[in-house]
Backbone as XML, in Angstrom:
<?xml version="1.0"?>
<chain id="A" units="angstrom">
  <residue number="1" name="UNK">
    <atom name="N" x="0.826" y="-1.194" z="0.000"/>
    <atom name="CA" x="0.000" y="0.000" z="0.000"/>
    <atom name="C" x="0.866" y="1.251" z="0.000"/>
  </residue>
  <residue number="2" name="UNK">
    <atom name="N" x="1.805" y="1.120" z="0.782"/>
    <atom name="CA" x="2.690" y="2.222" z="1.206"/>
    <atom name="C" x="3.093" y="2.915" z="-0.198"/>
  </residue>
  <residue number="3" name="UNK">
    <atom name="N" x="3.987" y="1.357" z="-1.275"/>
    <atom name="CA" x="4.670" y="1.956" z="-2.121"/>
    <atom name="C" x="3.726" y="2.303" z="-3.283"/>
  </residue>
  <residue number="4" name="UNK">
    <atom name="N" x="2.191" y="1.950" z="-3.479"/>
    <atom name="CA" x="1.098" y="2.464" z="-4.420"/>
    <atom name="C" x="1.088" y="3.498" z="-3.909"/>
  </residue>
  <residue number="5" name="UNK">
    <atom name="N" x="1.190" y="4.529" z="-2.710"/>
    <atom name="CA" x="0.973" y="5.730" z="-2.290"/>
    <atom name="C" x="2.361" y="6.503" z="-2.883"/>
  </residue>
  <residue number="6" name="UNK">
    <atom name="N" x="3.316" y="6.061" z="-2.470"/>
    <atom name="CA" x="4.098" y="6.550" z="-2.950"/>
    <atom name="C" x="4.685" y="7.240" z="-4.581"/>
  </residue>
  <residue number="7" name="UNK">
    <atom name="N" x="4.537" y="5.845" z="-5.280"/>
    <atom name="CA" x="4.219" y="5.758" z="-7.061"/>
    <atom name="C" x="3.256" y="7.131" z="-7.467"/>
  </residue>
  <residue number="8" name="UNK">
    <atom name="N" x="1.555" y="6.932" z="-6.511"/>
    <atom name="CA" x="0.731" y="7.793" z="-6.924"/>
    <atom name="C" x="1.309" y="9.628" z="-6.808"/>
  </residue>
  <residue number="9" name="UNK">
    <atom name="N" x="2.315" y="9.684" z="-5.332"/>
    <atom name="CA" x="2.621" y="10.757" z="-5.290"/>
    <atom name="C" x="3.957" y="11.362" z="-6.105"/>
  </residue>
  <residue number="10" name="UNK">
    <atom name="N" x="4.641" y="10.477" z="-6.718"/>
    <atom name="CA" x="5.667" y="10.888" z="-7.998"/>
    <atom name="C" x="4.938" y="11.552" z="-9.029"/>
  </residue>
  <residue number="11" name="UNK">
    <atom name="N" x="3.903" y="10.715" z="-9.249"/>
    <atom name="CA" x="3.354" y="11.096" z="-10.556"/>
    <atom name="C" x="1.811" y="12.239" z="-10.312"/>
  </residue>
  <residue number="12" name="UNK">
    <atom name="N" x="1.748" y="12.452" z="-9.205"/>
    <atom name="CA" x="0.737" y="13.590" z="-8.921"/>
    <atom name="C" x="1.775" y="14.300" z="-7.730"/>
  </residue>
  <residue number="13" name="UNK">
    <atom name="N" x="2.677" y="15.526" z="-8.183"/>
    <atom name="CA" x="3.244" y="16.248" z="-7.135"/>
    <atom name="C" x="2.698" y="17.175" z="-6.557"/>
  </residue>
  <residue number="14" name="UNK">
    <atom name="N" x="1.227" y="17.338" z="-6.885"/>
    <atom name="CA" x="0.466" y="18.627" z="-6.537"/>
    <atom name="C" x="-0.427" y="17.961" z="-5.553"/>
  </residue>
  <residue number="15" name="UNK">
    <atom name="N" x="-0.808" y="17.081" z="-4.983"/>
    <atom name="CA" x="-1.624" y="16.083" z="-4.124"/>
    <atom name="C" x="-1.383" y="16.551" z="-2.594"/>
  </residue>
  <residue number="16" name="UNK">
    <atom name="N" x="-2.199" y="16.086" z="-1.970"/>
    <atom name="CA" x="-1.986" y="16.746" z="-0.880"/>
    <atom name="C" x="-2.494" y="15.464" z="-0.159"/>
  </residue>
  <residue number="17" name="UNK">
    <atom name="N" x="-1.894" y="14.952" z="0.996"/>
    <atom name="CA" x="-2.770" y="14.057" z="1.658"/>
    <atom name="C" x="-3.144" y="14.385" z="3.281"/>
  </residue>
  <residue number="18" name="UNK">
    <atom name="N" x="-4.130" y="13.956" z="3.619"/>
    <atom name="CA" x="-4.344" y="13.813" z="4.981"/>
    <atom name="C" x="-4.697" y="12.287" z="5.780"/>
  </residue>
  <residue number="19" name="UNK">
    <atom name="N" x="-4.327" y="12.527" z="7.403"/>
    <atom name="CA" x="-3.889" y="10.854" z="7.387"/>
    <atom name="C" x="-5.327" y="11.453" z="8.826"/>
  </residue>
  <residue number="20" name="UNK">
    <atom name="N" x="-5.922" y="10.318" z="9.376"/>
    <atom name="CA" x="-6.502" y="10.486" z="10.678"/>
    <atom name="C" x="-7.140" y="9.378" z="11.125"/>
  </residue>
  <residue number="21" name="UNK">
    <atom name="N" x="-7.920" y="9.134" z="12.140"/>
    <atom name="CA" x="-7.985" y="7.738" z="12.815"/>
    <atom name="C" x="-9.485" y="7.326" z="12.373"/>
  </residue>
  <residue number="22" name="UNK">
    <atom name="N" x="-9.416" y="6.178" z="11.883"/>
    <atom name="CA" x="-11.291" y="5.549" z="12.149"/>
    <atom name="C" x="-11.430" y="5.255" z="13.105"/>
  </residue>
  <residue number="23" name="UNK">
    <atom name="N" x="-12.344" y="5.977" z="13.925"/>
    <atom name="CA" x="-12.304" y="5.508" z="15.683"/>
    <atom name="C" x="-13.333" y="4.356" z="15.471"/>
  </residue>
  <residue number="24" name="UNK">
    <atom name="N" x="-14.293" y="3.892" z="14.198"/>
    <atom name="CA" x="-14.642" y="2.573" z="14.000"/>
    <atom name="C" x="-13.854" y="1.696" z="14.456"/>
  </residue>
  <residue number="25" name="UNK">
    <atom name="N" x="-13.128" y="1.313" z="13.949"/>
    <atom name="CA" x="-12.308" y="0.171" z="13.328"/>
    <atom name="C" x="-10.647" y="0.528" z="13.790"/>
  </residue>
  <residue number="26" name="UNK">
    <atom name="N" x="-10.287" y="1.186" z="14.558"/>
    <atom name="CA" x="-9.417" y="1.623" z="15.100"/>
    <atom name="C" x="-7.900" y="1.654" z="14.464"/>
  </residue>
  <residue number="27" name="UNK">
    <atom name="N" x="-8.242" y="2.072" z="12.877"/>
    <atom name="CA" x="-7.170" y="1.776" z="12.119"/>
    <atom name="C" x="-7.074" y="3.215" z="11.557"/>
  </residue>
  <residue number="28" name="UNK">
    <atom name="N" x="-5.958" y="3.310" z="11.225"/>
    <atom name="CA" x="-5.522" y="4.663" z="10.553"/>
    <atom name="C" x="-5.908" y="4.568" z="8.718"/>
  </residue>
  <residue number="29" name="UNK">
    <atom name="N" x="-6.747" y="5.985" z="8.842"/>
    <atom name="CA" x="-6.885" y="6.275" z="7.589"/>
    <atom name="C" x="-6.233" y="7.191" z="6.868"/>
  </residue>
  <residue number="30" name="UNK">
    <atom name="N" x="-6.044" y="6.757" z="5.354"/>
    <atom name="CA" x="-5.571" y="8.158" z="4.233"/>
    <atom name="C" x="-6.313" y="8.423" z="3.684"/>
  </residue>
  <residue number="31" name="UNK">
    <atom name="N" x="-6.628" y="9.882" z="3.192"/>
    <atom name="CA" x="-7.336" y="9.899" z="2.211"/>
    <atom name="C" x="-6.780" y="11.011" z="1.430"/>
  </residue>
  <residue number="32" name="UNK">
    <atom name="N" x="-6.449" y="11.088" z="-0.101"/>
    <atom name="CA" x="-5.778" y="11.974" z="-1.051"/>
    <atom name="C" x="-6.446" y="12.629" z="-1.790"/>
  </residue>
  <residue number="33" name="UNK">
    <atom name="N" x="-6.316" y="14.248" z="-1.470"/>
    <atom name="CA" x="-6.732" y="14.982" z="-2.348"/>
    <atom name="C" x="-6.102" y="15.923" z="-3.113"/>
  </residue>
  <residue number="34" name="UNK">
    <atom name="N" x="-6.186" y="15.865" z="-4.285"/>
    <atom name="CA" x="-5.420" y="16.374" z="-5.369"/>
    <atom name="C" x="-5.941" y="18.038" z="-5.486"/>
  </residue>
  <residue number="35" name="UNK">
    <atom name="N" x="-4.865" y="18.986" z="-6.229"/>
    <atom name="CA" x="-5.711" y="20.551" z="-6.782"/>
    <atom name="C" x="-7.215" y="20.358" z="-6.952"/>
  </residue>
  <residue number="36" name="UNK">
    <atom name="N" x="-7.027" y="19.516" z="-7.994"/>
    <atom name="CA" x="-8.627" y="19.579" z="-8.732"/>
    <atom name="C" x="-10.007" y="19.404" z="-7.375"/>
  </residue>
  <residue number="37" name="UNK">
    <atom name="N" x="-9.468" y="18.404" z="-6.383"/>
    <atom name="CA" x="-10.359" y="18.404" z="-5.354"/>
    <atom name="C" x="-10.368" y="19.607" z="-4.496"/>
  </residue>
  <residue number="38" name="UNK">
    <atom name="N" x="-9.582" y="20.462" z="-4.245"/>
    <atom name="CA" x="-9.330" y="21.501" z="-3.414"/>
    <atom name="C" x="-9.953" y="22.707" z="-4.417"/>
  </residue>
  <residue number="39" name="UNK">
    <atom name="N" x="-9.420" y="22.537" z="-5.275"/>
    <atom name="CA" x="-10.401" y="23.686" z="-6.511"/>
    <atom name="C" x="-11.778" y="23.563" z="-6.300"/>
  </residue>
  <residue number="40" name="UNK">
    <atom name="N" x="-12.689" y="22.214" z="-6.535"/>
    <atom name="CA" x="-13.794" y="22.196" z="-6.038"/>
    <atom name="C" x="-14.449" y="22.578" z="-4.968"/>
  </residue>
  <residue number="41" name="UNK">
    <atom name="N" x="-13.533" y="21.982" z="-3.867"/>
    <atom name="CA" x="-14.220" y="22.321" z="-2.615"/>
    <atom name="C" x="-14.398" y="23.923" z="-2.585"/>
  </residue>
  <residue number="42" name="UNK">
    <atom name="N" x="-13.417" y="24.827" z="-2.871"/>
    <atom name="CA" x="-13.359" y="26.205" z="-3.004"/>
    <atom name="C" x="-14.614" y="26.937" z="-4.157"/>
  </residue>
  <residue number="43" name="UNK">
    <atom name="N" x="-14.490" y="26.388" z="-4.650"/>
    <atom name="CA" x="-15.710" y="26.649" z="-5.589"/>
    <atom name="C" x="-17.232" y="26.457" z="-5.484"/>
  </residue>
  <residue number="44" name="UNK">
    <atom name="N" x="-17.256" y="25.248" z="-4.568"/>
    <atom name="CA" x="-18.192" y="24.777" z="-3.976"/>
    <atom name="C" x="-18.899" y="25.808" z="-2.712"/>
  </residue>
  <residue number="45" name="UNK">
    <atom name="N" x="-17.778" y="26.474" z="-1.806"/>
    <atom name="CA" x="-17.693" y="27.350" z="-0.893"/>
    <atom name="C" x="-18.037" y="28.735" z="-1.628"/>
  </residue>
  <residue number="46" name="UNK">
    <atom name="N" x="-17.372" y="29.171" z="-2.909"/>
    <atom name="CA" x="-17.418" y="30.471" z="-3.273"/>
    <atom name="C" x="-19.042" y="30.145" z="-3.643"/>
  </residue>
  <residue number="47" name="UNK">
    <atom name="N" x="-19.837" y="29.143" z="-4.398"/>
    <atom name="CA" x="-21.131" y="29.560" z="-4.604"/>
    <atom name="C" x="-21.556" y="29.271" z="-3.795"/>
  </residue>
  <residue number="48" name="UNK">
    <atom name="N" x="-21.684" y="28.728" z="-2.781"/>
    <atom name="CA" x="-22.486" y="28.965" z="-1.362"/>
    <atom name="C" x="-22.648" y="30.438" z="-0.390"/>
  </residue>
  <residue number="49" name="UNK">
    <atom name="N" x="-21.556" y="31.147" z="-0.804"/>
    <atom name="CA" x="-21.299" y="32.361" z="0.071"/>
    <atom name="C" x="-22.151" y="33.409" z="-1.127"/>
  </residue>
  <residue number="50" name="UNK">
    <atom name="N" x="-21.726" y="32.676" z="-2.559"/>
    <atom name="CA" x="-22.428" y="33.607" z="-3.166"/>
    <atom name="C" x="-24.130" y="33.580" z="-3.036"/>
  </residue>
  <residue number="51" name="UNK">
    <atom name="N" x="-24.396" y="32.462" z="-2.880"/>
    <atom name="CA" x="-25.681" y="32.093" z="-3.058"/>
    <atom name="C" x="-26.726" y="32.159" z="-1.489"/>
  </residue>
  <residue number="52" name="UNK">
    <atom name="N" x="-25.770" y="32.490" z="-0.428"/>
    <atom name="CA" x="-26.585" y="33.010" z="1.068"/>
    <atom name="C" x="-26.621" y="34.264" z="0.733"/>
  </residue>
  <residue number="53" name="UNK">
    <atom name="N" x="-25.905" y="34.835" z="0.558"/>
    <atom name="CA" x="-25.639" y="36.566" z="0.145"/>
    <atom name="C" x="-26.707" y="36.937" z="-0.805"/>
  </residue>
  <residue number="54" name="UNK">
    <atom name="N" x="-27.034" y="36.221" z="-2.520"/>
    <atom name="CA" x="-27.948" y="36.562" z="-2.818"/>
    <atom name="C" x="-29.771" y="36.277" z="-2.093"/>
  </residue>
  <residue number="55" name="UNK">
    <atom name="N" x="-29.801" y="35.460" z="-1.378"/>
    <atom name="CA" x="-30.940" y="34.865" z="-0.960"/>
    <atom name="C" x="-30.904" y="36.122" z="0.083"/>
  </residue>
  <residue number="56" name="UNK">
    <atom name="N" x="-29.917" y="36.772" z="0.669"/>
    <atom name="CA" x="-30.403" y="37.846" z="1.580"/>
    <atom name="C" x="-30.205" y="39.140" z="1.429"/>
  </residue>
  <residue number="57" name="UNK">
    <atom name="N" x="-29.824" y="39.754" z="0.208"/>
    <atom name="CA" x="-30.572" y="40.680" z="-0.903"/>
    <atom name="C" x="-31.836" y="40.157" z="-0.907"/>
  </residue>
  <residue number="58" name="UNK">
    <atom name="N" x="-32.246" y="39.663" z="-1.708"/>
    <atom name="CA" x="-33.513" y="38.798" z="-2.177"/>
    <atom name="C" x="-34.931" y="39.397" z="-1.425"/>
  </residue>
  <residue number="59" name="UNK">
    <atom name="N" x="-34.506" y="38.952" z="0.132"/>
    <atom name="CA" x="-35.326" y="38.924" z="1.549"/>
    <atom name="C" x="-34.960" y="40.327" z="1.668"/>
  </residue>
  <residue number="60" name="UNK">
    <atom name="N" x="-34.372" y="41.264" z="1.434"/>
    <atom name="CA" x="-34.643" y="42.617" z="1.765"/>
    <atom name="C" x="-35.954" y="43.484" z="1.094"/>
  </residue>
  <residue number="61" name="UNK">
    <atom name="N" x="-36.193" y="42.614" z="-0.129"/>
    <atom name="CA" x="-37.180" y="42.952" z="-1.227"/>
    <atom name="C" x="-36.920" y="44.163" z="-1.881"/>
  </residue>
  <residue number="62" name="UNK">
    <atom name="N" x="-37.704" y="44.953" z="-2.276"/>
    <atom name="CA" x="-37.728" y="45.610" z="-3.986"/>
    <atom name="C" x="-37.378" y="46.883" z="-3.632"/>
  </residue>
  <residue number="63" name="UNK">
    <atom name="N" x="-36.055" y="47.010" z="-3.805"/>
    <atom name="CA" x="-35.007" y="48.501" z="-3.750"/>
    <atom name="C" x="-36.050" y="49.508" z="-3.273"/>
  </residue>
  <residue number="64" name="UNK">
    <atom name="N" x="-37.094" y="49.603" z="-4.751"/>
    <atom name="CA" x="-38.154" y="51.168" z="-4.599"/>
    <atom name="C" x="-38.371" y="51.224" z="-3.284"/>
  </residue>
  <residue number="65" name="UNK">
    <atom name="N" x="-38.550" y="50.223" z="-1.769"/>
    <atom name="CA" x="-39.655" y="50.270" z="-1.083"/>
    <atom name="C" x="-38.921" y="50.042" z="0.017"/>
  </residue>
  <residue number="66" name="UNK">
    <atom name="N" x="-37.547" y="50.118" z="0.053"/>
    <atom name="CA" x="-36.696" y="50.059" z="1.181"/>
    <atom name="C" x="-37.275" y="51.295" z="2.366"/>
  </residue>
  <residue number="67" name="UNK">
    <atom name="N" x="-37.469" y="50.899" z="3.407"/>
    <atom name="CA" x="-37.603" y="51.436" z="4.030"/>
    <atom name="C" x="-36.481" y="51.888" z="5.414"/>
  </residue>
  <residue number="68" name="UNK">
    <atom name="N" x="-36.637" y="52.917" z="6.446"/>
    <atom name="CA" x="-35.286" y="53.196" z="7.330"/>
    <atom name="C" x="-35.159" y="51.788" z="8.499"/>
  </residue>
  <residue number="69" name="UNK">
    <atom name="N" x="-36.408" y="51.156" z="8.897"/>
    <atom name="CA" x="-36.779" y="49.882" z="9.356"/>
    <atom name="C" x="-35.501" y="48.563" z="8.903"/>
  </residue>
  <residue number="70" name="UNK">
    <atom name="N" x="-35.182" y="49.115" z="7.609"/>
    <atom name="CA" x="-34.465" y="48.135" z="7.063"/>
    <atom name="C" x="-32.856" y="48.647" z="7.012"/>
  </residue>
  <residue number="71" name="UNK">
    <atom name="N" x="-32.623" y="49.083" z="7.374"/>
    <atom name="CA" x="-31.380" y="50.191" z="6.998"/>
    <atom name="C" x="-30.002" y="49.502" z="7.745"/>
  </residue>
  <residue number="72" name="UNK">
    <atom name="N" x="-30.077" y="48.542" z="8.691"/>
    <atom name="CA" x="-28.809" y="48.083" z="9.359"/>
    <atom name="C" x="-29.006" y="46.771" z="8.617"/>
  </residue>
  <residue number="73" name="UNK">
    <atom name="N" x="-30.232" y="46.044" z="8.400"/>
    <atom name="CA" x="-29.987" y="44.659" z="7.125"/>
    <atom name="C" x="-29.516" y="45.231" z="5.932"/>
  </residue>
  <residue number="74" name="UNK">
    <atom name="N" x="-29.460" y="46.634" z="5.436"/>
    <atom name="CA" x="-28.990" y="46.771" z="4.498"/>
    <atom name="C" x="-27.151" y="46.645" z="4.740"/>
  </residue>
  <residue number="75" name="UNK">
    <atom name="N" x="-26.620" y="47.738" z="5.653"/>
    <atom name="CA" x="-25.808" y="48.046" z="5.844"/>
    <atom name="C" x="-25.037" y="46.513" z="6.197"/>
  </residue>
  <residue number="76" name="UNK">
    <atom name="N" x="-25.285" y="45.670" z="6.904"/>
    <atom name="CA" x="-24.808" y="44.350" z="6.985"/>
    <atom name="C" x="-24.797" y="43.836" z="5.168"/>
  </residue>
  <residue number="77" name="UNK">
    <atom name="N" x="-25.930" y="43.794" z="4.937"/>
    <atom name="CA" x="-25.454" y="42.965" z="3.666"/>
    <atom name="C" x="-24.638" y="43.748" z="2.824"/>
  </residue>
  <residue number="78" name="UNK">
    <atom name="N" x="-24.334" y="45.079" z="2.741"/>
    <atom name="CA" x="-23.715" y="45.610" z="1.939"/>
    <atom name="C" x="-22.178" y="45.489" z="2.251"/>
  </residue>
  <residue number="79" name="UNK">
    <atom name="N" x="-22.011" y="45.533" z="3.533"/>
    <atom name="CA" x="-20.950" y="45.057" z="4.332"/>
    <atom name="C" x="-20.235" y="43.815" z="3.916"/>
  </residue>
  <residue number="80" name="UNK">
    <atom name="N" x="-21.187" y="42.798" z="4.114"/>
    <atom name="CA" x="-20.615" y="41.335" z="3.682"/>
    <atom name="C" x="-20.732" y="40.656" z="2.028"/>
  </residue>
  <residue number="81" name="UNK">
    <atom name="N" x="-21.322" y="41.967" z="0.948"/>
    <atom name="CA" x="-21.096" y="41.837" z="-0.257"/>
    <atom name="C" x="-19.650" y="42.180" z="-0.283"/>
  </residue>
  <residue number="82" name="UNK">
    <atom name="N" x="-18.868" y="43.611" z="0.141"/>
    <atom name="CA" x="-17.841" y="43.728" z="-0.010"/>
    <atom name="C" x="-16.892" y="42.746" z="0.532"/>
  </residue>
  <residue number="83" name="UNK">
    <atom name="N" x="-16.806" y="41.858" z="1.244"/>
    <atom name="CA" x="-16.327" y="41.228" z="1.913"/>
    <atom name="C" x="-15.813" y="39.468" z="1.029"/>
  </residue>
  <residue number="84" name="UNK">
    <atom name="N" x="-16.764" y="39.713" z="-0.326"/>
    <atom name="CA" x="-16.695" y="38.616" z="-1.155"/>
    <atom name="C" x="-15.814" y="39.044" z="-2.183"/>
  </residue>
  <residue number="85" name="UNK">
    <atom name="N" x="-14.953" y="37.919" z="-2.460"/>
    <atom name="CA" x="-13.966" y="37.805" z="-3.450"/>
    <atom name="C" x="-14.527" y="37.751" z="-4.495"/>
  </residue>
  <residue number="86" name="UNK">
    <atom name="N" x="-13.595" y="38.247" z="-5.633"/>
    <atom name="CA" x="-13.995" y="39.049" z="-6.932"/>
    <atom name="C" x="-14.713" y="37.470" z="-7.432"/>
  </residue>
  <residue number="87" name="UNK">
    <atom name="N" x="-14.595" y="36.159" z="-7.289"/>
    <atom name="CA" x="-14.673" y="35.476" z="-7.886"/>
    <atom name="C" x="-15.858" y="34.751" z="-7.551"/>
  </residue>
  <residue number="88" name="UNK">
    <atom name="N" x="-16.368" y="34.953" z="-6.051"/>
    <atom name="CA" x="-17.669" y="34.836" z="-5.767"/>
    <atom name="C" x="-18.522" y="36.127" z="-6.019"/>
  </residue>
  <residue number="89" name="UNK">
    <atom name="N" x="-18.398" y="37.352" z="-6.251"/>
    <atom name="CA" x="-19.012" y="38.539" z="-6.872"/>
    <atom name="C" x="-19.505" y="38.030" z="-8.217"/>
  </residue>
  <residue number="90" name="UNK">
    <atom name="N" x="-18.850" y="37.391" z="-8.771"/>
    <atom name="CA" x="-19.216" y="37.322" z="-10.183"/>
    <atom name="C" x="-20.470" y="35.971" z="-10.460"/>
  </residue>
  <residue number="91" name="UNK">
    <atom name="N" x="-20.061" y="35.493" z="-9.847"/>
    <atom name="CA" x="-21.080" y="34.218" z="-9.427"/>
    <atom name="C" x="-22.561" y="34.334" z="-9.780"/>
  </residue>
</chain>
């Protein structure tokens, strides 16, 4: 097993692994994740942040009718729009 881990990490130098315990079965686990998995997960995260953020625009409702009642949910969400990376902005 060792040296299939090994082989796999010559030929993927961008891999990243993490090791931790199955408190099942009381044996040590690996599990390998490569860029492409870490790209996802990040991507996965950027439309989630994008996609709470729009759902709470959304719930503020229709610009014309903003009222002063609403004025610190604004100021928060406007707050934590800036707070999003250009790449979840675009989202």
């Amino acid at each position: 097993m060792l040296v299939i881990l090994l082989i796999y990490f010559e030929n993927n130098a961008n891999s990243k692994i993490e090791v931790g315990n199955d408190k099942t079965k009381n044996n040590q686990t690996v599990s390998v994740k490569s860029d492409s998995n870490v790209a996802t997960d990040k991507s996965i995260a950027d439309k989630k942040a994008a996609s709470d953020l729009d759902a709470r625009i959304t719930a503020l409702g229709d610009i014309n009718n903003l009222t002063l009642d609403k004025a610190s949910d604004v100021q928060t969400t406007r707050k934590d729009f800036e707070a999003l990376t250009s790449d979840q902005k675009n989202l």
